[in-house]
Backbone as JSON Lines, residues from 0, in Angstrom:
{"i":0,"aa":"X","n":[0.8,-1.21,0.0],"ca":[0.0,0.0,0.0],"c":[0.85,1.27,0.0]}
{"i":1,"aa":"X","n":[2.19,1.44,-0.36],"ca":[3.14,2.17,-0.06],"c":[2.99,2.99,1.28]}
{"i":2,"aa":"X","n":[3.09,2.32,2.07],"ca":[2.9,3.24,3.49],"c":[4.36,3.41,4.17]}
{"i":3,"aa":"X","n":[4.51,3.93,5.3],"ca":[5.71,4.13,5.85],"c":[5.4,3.22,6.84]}
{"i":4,"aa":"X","n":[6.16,2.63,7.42],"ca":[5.98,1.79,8.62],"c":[6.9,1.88,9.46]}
{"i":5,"aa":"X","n":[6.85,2.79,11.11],"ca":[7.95,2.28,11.96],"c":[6.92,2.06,13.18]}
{"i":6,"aa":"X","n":[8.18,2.05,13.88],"ca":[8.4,1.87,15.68],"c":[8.13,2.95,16.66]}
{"i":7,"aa":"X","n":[7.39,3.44,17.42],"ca":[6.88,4.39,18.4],"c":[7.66,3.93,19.93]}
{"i":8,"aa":"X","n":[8.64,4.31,20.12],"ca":[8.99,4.07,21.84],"c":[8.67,5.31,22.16]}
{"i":9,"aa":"X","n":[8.86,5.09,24.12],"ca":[9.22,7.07,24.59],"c":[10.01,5.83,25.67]}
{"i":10,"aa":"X","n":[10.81,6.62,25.99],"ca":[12.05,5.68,27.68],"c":[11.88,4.51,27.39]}
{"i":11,"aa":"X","n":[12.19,4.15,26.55],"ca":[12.58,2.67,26.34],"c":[11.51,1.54,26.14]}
{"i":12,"aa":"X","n":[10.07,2.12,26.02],"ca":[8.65,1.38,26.16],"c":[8.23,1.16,24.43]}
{"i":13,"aa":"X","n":[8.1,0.35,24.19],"ca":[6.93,0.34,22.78],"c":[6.07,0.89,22.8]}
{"i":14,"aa":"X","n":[5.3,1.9,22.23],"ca":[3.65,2.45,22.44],"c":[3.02,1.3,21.81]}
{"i":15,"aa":"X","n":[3.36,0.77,21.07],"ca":[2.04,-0.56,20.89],"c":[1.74,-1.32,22.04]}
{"i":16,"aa":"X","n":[3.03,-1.9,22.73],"ca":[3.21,-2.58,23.96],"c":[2.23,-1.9,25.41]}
{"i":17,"aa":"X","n":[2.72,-0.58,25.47],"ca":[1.99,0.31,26.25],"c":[0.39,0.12,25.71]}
{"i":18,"aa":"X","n":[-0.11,0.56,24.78],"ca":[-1.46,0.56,24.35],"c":[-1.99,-0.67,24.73]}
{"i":19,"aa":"X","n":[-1.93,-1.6,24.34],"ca":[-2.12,-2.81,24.48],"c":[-2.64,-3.4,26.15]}
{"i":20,"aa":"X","n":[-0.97,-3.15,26.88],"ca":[-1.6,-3.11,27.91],"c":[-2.56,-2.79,29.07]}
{"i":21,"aa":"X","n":[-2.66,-1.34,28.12],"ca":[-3.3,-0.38,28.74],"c":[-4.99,-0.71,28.31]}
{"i":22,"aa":"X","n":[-4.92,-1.45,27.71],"ca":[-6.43,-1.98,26.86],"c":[-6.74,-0.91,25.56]}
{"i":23,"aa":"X","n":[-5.83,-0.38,25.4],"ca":[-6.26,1.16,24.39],"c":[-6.34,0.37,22.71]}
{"i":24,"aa":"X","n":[-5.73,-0.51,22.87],"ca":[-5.37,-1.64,21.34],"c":[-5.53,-3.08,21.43]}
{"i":25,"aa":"X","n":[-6.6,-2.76,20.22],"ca":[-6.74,-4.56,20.03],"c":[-5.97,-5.11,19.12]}
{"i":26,"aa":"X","n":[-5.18,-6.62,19.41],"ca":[-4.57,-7.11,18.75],"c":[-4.99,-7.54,17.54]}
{"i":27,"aa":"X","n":[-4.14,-7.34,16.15],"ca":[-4.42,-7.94,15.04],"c":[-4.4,-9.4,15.5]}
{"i":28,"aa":"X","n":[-4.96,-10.46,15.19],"ca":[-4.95,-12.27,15.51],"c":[-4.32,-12.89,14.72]}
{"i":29,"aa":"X","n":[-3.89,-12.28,13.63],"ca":[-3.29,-13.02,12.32],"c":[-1.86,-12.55,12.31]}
{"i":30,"aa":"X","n":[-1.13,-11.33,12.89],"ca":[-0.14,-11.08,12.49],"c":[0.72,-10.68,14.0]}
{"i":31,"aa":"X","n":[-0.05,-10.21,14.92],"ca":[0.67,-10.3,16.18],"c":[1.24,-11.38,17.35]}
{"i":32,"aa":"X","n":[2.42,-10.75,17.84],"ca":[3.16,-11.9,18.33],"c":[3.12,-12.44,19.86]}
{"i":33,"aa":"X","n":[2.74,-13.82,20.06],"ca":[2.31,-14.29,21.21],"c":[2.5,-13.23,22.28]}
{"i":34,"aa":"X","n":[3.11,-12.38,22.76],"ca":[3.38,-11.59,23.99],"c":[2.65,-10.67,23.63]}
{"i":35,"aa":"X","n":[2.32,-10.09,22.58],"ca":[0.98,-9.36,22.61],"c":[-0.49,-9.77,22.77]}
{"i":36,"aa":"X","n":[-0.16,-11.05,22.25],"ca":[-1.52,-11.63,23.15],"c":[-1.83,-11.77,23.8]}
{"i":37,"aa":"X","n":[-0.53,-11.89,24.94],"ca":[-0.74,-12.23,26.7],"c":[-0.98,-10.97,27.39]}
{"i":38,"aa":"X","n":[-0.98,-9.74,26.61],"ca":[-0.82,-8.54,26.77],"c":[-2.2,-8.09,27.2]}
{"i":39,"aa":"X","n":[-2.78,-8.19,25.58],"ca":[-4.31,-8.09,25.89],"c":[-5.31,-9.08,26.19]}
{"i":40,"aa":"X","n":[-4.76,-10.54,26.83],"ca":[-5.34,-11.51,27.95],"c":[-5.56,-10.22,28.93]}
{"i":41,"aa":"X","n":[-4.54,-10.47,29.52],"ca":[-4.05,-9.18,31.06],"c":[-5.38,-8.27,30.97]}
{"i":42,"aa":"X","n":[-4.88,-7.69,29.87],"ca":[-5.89,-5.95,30.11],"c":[-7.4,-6.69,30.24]}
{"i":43,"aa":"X","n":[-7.69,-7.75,29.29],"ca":[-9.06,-8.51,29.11],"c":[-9.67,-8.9,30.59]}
{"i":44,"aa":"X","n":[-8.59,-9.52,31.4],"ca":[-8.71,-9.66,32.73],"c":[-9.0,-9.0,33.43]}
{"i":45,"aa":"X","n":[-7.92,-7.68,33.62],"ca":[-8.42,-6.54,34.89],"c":[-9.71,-5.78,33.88]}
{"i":46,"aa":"X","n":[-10.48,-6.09,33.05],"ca":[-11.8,-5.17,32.56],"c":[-11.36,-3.92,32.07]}
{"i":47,"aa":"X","n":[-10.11,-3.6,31.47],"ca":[-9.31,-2.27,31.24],"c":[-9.42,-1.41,30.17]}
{"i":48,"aa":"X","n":[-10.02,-0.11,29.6],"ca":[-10.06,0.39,28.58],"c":[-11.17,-0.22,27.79]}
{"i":49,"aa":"X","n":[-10.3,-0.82,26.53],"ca":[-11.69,-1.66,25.68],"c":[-12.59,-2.42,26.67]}
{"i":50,"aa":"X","n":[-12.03,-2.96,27.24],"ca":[-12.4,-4.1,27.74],"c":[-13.28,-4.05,29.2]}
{"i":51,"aa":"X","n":[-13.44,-2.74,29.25],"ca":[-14.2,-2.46,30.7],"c":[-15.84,-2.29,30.0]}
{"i":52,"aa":"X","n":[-16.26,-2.72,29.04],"ca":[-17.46,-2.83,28.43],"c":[-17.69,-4.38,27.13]}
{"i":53,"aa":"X","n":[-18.47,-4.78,27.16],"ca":[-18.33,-5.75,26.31],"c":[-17.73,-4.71,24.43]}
{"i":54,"aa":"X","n":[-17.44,-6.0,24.56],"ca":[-16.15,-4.9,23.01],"c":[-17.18,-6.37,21.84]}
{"i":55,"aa":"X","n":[-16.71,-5.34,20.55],"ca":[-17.29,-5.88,19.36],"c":[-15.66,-6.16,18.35]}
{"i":56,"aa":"X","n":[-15.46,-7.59,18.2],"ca":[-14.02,-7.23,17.3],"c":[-13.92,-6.5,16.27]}
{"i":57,"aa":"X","n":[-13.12,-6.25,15.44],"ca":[-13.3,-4.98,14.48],"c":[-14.07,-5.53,13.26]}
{"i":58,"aa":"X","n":[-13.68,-6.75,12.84],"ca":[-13.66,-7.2,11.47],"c":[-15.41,-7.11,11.95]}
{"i":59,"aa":"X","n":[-15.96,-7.68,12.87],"ca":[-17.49,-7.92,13.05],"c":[-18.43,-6.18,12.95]}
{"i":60,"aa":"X","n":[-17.64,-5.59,13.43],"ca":[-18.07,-4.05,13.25],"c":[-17.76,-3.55,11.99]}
{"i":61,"aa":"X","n":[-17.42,-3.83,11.09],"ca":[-17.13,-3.18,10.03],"c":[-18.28,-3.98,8.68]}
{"i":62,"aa":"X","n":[-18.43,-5.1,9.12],"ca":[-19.43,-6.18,8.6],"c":[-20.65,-5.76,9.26]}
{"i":63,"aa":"X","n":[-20.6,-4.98,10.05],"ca":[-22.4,-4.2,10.26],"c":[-22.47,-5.01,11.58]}
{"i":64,"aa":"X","n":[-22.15,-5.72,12.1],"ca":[-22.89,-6.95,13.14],"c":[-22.08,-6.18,14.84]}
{"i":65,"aa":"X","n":[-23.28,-5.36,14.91],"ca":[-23.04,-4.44,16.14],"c":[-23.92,-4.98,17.18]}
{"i":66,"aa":"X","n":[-23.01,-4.68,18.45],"ca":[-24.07,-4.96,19.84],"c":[-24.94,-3.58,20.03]}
């Protein structure tokens, strides 16, 4: 798609890593790597951000099929 693609740290943190944990980002399922999954297990657990409301995955929201 000619896009640019990098890396977001601040002090040594990933912002994807950060987001993630933070519940702010849902993982792609097809292309992200096991520790991001355990990432947003975690956030899924403590009810955090997305996840402090029942969440709709994206692909199902974009296909119309809303709660």
């Amino acid at each position: 798609y000619s896009r640019t693609v990098g890396e977001v740290s601040c002090q040594g943190t990933s912002t994807v890593d950060y987001m993630v944990l933070t519940g702010n980002a849902w993982v792609y399922r097809y292309t992200s790597t096991k520790t991001l999954r355990l990432m947003q297990a975690d956030a899924k657990s403590r009810n955090i951000g997305l996840w402090a409301k029942p969440a709709v995955e994206p692909y199902l929201w974009r296909k119309g099929i809303r709660q």
